[in-house]
TIPA-830898 format. One record per atom (N, C-alpha, C): residue number from 0; residue in three letters; x, y, z. Coordinates in pm, whole numbers, plus 50000, padded with zeros to 5 digits. Layout:
BEGIN
<r NUM; 'ALA'; <X; Y; Z>>
...
***
This chain:
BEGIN
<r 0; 'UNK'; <32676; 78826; 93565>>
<r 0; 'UNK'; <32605; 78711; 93511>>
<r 0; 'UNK'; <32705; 78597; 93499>>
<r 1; 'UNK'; <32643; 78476; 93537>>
<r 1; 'UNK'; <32733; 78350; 93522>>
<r 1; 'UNK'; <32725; 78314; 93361>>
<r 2; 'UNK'; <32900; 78265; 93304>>
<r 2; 'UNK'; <32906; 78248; 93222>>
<r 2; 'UNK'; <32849; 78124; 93160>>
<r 3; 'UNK'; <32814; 77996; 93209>>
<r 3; 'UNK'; <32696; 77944; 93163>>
<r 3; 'UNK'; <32573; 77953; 93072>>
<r 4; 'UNK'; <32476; 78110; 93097>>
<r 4; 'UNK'; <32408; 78177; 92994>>
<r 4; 'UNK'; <32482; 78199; 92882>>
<r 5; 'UNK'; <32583; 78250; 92879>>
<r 5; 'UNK'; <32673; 78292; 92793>>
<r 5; 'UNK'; <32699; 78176; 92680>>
<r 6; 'UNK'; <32751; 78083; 92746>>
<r 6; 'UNK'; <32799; 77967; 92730>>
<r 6; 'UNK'; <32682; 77918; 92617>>
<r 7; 'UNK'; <32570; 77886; 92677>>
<r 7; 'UNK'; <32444; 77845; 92585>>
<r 7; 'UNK'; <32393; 77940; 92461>>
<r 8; 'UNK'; <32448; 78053; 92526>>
<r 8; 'UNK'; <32393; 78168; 92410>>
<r 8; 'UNK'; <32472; 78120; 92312>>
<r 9; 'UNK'; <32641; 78104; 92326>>
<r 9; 'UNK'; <32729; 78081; 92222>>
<r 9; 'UNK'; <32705; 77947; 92159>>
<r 10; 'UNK'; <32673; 77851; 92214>>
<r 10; 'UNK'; <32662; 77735; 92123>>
<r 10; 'UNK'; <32532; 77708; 92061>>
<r 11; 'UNK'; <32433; 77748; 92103>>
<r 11; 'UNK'; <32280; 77799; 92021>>
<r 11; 'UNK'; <32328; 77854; 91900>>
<r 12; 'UNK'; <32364; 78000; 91935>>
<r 12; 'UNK'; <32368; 78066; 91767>>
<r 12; 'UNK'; <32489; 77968; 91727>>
<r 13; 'UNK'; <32591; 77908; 91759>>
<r 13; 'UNK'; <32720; 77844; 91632>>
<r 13; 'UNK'; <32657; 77697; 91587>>
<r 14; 'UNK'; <32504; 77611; 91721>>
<r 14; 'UNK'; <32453; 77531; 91632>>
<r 14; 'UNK'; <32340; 77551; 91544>>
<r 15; 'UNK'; <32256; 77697; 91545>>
<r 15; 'UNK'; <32173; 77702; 91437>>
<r 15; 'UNK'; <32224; 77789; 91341>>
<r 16; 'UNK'; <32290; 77910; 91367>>
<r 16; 'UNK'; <32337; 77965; 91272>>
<r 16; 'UNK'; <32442; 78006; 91163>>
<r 17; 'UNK'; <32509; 77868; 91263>>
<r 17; 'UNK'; <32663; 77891; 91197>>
<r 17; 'UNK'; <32751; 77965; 91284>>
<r 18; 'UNK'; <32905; 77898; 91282>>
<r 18; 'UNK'; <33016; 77954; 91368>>
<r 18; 'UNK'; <33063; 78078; 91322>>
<r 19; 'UNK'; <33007; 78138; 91186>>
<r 19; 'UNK'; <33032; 78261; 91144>>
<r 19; 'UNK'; <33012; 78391; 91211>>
<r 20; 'UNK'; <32862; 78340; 91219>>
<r 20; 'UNK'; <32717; 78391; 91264>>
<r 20; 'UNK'; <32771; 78467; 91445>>
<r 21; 'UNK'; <32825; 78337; 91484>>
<r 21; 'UNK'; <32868; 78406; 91641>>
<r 21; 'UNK'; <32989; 78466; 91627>>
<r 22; 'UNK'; <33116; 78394; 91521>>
<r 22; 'UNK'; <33226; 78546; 91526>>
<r 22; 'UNK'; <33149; 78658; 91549>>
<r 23; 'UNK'; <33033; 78696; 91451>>
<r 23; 'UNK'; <33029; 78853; 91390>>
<r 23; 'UNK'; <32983; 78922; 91529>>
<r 24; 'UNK'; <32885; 78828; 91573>>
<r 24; 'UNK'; <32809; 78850; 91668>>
<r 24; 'UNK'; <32932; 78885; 91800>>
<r 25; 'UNK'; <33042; 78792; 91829>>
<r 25; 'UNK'; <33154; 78847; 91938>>
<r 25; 'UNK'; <33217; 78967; 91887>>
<r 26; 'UNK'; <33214; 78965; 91753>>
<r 26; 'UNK'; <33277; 79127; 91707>>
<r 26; 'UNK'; <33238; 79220; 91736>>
<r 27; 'UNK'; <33083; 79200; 91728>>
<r 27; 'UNK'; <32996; 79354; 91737>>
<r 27; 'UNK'; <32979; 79373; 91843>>
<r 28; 'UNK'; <32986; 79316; 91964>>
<r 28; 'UNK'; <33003; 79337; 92097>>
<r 28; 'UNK'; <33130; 79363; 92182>>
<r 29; 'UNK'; <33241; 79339; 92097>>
<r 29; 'UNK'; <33398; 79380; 92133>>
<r 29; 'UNK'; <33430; 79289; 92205>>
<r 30; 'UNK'; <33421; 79135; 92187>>
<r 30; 'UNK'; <33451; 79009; 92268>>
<r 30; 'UNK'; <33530; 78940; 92140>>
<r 31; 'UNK'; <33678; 78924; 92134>>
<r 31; 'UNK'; <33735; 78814; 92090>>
<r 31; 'UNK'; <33643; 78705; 92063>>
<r 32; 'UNK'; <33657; 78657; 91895>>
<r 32; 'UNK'; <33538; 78526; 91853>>
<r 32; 'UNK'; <33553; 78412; 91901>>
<r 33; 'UNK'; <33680; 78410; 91983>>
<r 33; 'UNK'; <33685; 78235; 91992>>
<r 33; 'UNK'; <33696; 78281; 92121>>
<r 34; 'UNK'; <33669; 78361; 92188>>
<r 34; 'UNK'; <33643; 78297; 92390>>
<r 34; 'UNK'; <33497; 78222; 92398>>
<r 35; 'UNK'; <33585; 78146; 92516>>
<r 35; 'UNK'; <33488; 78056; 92524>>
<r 35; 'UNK'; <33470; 78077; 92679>>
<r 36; 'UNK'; <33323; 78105; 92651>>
<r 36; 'UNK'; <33282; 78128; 92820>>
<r 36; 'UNK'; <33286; 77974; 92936>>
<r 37; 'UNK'; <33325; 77969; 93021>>
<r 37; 'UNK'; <33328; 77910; 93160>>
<r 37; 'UNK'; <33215; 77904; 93246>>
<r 38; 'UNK'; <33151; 77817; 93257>>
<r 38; 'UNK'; <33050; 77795; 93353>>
<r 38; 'UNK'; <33024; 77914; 93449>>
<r 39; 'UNK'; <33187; 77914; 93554>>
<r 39; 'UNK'; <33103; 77982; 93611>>
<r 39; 'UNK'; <33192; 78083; 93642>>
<r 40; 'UNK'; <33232; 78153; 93554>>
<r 40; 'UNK'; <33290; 78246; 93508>>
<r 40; 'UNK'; <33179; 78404; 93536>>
<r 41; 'UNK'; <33222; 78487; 93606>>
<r 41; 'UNK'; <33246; 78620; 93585>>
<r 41; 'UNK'; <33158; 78681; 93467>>
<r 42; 'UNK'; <33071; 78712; 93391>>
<r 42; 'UNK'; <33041; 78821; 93277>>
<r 42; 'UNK'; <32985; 78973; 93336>>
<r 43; 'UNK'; <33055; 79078; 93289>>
<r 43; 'UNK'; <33023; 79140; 93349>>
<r 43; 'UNK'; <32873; 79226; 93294>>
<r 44; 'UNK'; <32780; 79249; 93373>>
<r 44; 'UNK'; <32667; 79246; 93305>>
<r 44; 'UNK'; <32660; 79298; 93205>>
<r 45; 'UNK'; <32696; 79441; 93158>>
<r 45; 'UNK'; <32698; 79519; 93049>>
<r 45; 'UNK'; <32750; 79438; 92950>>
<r 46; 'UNK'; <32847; 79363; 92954>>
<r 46; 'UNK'; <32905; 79292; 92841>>
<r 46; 'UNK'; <32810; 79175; 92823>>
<r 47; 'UNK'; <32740; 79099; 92894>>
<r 47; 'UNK'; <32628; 78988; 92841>>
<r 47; 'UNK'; <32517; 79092; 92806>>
<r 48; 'UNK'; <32493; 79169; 92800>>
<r 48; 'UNK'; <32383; 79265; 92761>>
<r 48; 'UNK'; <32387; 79317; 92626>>
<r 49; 'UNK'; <32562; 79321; 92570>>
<r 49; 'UNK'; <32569; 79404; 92487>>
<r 49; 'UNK'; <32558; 79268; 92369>>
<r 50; 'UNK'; <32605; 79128; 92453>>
<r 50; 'UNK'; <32601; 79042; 92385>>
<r 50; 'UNK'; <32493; 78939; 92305>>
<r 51; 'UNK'; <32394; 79006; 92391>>
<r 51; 'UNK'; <32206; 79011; 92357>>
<r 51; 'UNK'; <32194; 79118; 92276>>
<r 52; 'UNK'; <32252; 79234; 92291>>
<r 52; 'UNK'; <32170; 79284; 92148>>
<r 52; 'UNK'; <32219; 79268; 92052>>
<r 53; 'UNK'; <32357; 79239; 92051>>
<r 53; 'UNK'; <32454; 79196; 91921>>
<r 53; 'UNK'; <32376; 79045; 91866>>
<r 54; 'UNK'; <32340; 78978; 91910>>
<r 54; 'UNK'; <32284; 78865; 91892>>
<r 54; 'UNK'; <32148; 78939; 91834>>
<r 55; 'UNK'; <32065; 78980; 91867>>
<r 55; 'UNK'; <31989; 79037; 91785>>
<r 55; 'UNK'; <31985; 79093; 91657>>
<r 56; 'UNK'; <32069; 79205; 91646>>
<r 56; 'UNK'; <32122; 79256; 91540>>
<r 56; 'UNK'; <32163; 79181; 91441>>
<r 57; 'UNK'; <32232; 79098; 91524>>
<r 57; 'UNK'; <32332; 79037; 91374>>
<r 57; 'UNK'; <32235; 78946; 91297>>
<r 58; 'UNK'; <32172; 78877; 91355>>
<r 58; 'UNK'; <32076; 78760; 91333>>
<r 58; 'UNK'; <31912; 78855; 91304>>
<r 59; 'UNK'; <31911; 78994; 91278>>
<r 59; 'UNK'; <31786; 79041; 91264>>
<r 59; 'UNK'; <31682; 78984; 91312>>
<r 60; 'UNK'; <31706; 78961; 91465>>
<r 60; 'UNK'; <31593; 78909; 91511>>
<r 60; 'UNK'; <31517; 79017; 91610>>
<r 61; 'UNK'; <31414; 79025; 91731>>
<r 61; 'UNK'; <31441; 79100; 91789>>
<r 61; 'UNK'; <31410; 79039; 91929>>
<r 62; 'UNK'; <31418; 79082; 92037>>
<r 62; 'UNK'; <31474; 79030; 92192>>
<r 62; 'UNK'; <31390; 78919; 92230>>
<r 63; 'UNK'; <31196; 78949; 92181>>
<r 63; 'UNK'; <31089; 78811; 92224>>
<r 63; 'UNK'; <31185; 78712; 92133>>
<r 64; 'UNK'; <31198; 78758; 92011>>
<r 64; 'UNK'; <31228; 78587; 91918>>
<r 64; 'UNK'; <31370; 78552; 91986>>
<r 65; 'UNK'; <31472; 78609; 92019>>
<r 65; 'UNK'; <31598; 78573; 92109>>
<r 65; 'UNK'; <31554; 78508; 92188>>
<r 66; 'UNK'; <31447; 78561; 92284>>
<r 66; 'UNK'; <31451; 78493; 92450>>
<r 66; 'UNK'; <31362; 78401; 92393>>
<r 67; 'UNK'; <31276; 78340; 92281>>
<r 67; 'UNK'; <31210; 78240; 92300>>
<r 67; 'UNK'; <31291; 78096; 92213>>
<r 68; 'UNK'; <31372; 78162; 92117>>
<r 68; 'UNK'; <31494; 78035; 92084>>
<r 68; 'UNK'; <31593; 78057; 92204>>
<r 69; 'UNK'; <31599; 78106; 92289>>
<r 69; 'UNK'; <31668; 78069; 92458>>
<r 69; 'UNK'; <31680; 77991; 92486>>
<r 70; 'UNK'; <31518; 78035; 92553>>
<r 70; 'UNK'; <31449; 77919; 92669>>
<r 70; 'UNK'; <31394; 77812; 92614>>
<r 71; 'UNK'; <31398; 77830; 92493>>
<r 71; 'UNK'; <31372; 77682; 92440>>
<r 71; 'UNK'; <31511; 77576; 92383>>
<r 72; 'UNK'; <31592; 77651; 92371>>
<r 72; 'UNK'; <31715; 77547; 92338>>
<r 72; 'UNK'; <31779; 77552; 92499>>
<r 73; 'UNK'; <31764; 77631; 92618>>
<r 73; 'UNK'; <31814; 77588; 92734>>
<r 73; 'UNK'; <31761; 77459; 92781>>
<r 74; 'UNK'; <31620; 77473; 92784>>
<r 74; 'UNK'; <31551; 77387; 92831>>
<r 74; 'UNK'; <31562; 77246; 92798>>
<r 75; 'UNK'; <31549; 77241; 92661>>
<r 75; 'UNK'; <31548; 77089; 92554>>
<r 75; 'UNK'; <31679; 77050; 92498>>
<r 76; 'UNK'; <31777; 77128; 92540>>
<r 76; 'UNK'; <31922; 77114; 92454>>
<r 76; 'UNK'; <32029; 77078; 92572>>
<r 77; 'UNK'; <32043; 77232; 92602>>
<r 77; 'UNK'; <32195; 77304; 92713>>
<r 77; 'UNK'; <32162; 77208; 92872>>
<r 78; 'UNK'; <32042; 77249; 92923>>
<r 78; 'UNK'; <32065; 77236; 93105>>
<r 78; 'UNK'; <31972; 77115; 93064>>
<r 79; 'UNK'; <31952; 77011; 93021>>
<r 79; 'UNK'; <31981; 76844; 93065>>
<r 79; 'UNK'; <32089; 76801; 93095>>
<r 80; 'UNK'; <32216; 76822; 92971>>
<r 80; 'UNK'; <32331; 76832; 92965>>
<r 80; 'UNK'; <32422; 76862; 93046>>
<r 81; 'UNK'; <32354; 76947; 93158>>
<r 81; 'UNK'; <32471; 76969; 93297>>
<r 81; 'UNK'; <32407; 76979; 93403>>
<r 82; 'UNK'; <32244; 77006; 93405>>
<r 82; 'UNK'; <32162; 77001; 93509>>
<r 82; 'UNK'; <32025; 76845; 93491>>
<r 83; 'UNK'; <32074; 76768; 93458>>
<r 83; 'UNK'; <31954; 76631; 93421>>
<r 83; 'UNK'; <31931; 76616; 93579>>
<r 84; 'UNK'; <31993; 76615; 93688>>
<r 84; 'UNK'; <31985; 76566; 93805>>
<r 84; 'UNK'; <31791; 76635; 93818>>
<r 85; 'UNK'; <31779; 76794; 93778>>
<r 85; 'UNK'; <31658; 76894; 93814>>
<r 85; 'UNK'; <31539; 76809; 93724>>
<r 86; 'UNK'; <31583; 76716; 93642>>
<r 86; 'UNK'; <31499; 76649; 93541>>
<r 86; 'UNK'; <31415; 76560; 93561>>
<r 87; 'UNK'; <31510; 76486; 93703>>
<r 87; 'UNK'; <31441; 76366; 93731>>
<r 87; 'UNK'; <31326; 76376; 93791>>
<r 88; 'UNK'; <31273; 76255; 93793>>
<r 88; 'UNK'; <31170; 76249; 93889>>
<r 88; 'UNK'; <31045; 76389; 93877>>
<r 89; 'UNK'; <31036; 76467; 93764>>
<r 89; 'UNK'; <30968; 76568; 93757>>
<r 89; 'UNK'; <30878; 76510; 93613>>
<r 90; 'UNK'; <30750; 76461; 93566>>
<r 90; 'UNK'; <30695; 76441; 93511>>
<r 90; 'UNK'; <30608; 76559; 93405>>
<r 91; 'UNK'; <30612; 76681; 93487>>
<r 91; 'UNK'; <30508; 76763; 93372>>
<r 91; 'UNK'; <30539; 76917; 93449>>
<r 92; 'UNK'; <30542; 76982; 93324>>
<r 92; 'UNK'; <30552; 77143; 93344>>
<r 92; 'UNK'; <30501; 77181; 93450>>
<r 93; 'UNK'; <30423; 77190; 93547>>
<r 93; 'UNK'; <30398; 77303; 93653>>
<r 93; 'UNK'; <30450; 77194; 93773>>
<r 94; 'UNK'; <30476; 77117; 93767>>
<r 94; 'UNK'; <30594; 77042; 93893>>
<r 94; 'UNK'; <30753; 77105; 93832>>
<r 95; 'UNK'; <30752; 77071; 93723>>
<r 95; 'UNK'; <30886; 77178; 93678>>
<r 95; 'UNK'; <30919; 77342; 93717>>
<r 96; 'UNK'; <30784; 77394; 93673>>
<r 96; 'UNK'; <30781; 77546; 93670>>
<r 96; 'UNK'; <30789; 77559; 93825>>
<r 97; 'UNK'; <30698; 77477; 93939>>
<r 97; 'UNK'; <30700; 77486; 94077>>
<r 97; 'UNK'; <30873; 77483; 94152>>
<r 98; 'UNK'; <30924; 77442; 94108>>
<r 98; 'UNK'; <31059; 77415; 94171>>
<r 98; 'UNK'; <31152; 77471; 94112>>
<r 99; 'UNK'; <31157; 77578; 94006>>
<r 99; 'UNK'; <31217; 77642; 93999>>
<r 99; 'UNK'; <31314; 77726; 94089>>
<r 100; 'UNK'; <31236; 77831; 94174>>
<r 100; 'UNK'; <31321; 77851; 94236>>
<r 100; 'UNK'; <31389; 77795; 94350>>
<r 101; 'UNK'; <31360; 77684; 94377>>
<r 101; 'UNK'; <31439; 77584; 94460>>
<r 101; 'UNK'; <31581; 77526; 94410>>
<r 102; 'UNK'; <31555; 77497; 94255>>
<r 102; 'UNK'; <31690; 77503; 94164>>
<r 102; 'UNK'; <31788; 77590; 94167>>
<r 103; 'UNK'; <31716; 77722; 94151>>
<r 103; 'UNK'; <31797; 77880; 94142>>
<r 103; 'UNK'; <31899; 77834; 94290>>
<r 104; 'UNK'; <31795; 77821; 94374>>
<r 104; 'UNK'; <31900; 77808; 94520>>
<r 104; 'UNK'; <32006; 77774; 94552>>
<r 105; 'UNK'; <31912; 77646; 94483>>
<r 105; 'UNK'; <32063; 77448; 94518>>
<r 105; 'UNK'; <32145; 77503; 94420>>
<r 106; 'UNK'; <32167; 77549; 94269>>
<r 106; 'UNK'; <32235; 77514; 94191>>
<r 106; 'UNK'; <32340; 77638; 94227>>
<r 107; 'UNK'; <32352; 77734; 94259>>
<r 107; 'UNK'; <32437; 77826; 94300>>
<r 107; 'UNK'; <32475; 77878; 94453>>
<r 108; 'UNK'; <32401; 77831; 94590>>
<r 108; 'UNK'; <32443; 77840; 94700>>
<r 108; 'UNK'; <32603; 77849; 94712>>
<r 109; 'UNK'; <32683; 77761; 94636>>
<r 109; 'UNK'; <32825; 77756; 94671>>
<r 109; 'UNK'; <32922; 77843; 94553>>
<r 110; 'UNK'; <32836; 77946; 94453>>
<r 110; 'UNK'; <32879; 77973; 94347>>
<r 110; 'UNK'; <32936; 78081; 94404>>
<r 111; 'UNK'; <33031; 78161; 94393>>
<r 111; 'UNK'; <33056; 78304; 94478>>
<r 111; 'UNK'; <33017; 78400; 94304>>
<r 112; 'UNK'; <32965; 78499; 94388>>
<r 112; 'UNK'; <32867; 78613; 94297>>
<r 112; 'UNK'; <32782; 78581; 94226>>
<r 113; 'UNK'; <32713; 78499; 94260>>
<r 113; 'UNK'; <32554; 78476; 94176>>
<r 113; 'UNK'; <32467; 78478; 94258>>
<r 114; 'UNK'; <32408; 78564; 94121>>
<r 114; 'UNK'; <32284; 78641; 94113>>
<r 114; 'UNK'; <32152; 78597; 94089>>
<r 115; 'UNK'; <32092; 78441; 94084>>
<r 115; 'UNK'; <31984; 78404; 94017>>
<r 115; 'UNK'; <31879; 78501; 94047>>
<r 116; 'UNK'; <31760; 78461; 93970>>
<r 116; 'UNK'; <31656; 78502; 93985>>
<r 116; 'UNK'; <31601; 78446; 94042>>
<r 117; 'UNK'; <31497; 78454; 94146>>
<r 117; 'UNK'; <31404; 78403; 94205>>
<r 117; 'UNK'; <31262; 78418; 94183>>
<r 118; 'UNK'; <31163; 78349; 94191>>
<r 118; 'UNK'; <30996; 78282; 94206>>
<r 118; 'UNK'; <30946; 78286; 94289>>
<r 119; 'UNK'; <30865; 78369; 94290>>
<r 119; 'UNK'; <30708; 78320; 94410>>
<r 119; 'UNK'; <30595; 78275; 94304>>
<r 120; 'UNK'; <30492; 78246; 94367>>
<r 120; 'UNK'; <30391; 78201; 94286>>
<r 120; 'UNK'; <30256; 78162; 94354>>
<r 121; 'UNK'; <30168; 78240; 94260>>
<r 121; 'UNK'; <30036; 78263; 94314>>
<r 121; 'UNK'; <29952; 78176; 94250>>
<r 122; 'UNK'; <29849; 78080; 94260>>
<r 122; 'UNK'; <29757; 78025; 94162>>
<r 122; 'UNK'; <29629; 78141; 94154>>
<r 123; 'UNK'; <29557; 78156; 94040>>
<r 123; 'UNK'; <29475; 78253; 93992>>
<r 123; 'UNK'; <29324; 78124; 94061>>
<r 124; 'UNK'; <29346; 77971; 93958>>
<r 124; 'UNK'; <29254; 77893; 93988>>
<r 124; 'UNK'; <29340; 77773; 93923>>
<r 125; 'UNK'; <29273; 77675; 93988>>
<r 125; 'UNK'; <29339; 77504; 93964>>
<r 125; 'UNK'; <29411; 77514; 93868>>
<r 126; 'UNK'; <29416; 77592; 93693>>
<r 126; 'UNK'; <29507; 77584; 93600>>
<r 126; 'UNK'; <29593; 77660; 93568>>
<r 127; 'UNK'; <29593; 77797; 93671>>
<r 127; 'UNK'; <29625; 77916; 93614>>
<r 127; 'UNK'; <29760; 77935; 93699>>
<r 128; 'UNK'; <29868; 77934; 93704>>
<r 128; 'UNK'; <30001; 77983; 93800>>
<r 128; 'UNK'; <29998; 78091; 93739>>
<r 129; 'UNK'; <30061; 78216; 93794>>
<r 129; 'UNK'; <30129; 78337; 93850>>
<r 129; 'UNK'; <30270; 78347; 93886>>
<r 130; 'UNK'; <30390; 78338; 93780>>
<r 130; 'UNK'; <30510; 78346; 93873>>
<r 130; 'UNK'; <30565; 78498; 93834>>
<r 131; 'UNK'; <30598; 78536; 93970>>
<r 131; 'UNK'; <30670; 78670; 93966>>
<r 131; 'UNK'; <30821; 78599; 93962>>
<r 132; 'UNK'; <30898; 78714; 93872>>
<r 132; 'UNK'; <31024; 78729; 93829>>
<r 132; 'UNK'; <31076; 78823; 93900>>
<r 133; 'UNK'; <31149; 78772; 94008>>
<r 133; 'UNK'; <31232; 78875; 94095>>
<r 133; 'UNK'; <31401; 78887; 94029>>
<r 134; 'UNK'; <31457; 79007; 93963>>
<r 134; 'UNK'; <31589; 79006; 93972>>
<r 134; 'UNK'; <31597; 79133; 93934>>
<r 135; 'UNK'; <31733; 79160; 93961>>
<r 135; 'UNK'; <31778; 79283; 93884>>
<r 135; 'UNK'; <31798; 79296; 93757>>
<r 136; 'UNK'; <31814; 79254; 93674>>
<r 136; 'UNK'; <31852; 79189; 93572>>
<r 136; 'UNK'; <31677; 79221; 93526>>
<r 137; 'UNK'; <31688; 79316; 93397>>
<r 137; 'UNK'; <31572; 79295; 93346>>
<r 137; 'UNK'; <31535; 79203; 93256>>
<r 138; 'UNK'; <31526; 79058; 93268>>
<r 138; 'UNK'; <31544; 78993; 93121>>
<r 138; 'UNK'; <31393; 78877; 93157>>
<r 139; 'UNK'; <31296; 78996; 93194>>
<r 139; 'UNK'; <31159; 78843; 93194>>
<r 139; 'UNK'; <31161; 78792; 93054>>
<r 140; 'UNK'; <31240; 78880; 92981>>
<r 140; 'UNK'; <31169; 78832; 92804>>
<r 140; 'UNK'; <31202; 78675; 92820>>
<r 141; 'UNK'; <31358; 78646; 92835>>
<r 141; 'UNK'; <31417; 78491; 92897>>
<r 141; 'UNK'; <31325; 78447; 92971>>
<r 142; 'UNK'; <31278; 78485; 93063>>
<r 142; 'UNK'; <31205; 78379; 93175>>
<r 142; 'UNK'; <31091; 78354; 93098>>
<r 143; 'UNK'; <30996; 78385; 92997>>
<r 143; 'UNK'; <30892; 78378; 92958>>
<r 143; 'UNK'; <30939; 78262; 92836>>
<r 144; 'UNK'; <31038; 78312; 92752>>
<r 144; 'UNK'; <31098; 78199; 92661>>
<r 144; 'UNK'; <31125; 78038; 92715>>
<r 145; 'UNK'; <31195; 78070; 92864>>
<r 145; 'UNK'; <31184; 77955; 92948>>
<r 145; 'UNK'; <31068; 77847; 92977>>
<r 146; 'UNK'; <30982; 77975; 93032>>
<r 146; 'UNK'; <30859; 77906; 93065>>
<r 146; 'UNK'; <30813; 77802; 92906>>
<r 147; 'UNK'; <30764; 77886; 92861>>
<r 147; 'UNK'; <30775; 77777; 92696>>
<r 147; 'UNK'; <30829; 77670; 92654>>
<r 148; 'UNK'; <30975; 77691; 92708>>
<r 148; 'UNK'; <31031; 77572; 92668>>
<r 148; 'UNK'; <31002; 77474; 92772>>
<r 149; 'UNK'; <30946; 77512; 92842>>
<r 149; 'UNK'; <30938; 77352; 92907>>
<r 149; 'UNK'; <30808; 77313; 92936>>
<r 150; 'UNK'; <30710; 77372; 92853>>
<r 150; 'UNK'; <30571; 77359; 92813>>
<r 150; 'UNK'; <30611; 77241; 92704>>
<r 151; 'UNK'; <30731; 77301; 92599>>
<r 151; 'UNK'; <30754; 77256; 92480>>
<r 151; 'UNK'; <30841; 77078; 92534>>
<r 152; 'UNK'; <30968; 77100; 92644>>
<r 152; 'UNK'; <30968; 76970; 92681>>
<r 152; 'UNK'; <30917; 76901; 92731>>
<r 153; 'UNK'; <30777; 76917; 92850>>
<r 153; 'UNK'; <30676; 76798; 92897>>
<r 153; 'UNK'; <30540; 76810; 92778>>
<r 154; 'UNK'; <30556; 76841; 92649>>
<r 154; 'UNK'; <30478; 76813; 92526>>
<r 154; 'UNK'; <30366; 76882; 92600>>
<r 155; 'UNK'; <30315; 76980; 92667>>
<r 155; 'UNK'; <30210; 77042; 92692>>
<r 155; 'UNK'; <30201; 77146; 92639>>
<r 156; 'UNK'; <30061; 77191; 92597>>
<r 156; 'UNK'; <30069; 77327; 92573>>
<r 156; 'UNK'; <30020; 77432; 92648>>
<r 157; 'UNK'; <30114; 77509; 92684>>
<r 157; 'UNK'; <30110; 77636; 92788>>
<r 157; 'UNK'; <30042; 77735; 92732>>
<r 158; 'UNK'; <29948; 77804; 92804>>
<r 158; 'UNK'; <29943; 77936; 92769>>
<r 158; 'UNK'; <29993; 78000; 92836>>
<r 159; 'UNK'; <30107; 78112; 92773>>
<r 159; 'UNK'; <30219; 78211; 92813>>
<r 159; 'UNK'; <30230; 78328; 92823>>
<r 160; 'UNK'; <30201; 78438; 92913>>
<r 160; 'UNK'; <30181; 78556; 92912>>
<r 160; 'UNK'; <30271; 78636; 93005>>
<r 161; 'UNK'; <30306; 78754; 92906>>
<r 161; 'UNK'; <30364; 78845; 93048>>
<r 161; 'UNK'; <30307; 78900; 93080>>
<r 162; 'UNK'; <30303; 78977; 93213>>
<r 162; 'UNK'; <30211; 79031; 93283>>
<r 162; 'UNK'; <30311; 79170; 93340>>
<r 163; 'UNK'; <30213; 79305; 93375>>
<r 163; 'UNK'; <30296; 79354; 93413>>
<r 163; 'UNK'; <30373; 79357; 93540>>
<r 164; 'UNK'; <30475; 79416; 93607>>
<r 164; 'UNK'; <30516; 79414; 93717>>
<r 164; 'UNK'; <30590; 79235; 93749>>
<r 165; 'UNK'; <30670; 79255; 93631>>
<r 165; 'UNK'; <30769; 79133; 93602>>
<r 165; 'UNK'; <30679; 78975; 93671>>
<r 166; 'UNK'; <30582; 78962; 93629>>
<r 166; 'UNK'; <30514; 78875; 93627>>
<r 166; 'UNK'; <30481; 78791; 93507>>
<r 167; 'UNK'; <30460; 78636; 93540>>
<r 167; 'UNK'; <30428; 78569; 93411>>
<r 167; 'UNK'; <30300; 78438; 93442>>
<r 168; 'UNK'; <30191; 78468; 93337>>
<r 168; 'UNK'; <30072; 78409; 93422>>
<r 168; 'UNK'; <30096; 78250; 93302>>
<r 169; 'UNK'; <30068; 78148; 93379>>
<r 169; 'UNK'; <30118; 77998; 93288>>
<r 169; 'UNK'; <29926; 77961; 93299>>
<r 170; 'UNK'; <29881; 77900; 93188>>
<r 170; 'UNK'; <29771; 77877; 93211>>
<r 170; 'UNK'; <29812; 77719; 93168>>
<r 171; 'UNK'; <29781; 77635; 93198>>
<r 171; 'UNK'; <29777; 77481; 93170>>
<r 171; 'UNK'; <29679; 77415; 93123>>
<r 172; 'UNK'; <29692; 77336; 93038>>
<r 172; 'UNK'; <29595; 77316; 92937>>
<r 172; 'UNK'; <29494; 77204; 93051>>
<r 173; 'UNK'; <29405; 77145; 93018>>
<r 173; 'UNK'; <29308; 77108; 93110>>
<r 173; 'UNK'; <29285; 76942; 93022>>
***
């Protein structure tokens, strides 16, 4: 996993919960408190994994409420901040949600060892998208938190569902 996720994970919990909050949290996962992850740095998966449930734990939360303060502080906070270029010119959630994986592409083609996830996408009917979550990486809980948040940044309200067979159905309000 690119350290980027990482990166956002760490400054999420040290800006809502306190810089304490993420020591304990690098402790309980056996990561020195003050590394500071690198864009595009190396994590090796087990260790961002262990660093999601430690984040859980410590913060008694459990993995939906993690992945949905995620994808909602990625979205509205972290990737304007280093990805605004994906911002422009995109007016409303399902032109956003549509080009997703076109982002996944452009933004790591030249990255060596990344892994994004990738999107296909089916419409059900005029409001309804279908995006399948292709990765190894089991983490639709994130992609669904995602999806939200950027319901939550073009002020629309999404209806958000997972579906099985790493699928996520977006219904758009009308």
């Amino acid at each position: 996993m690119k350290g980027v996720i990482m990166a956002c994970l760490s400054q999420l919990v040290s800006e809502r919960f306190g810089q304490g909050k993420l020591y304990e949290i690098m402790e309980a996962c056996g990561l020195d408190p003050r590394k500071k992850f690198m864009a595009t740095e190396d994590i090796p998966e087990e260790q961002a994994m262990r660093m999601l449930k430690s984040t859980c734990d410590v913060l008694q939360i459990n993995m939906e409420q993690a992945a949905e303060a995620f994808g909602d502080y990625w979205v509205n906070v972290y990737a304007p901040k280093i990805y605004g270029v994906y911002y422009k010119n995109v007016s409303n959630a399902r032109d956003f949600l549509l080009r997703m994986d076109e982002v996944h592409v452009k933004t790591t083609k030249n990255m060596e060892n990344a892994m994004p996830p990738r999107f296909s996408y089916a419409w059900e009917d005029d409001d309804t998208l279908v995006m399948t979550y292709k990765s190894s990486r089991d983490l639709i809980d994130i992609c669904v938190g995602l999806v939200k948040g950027v319901g939550k940044h073009y002020q629309e309200d999404l209806l958000v569902t997972k579906l099985p067979g790493n699928r996520i159905r977006v219904k758009f309000a009308t």
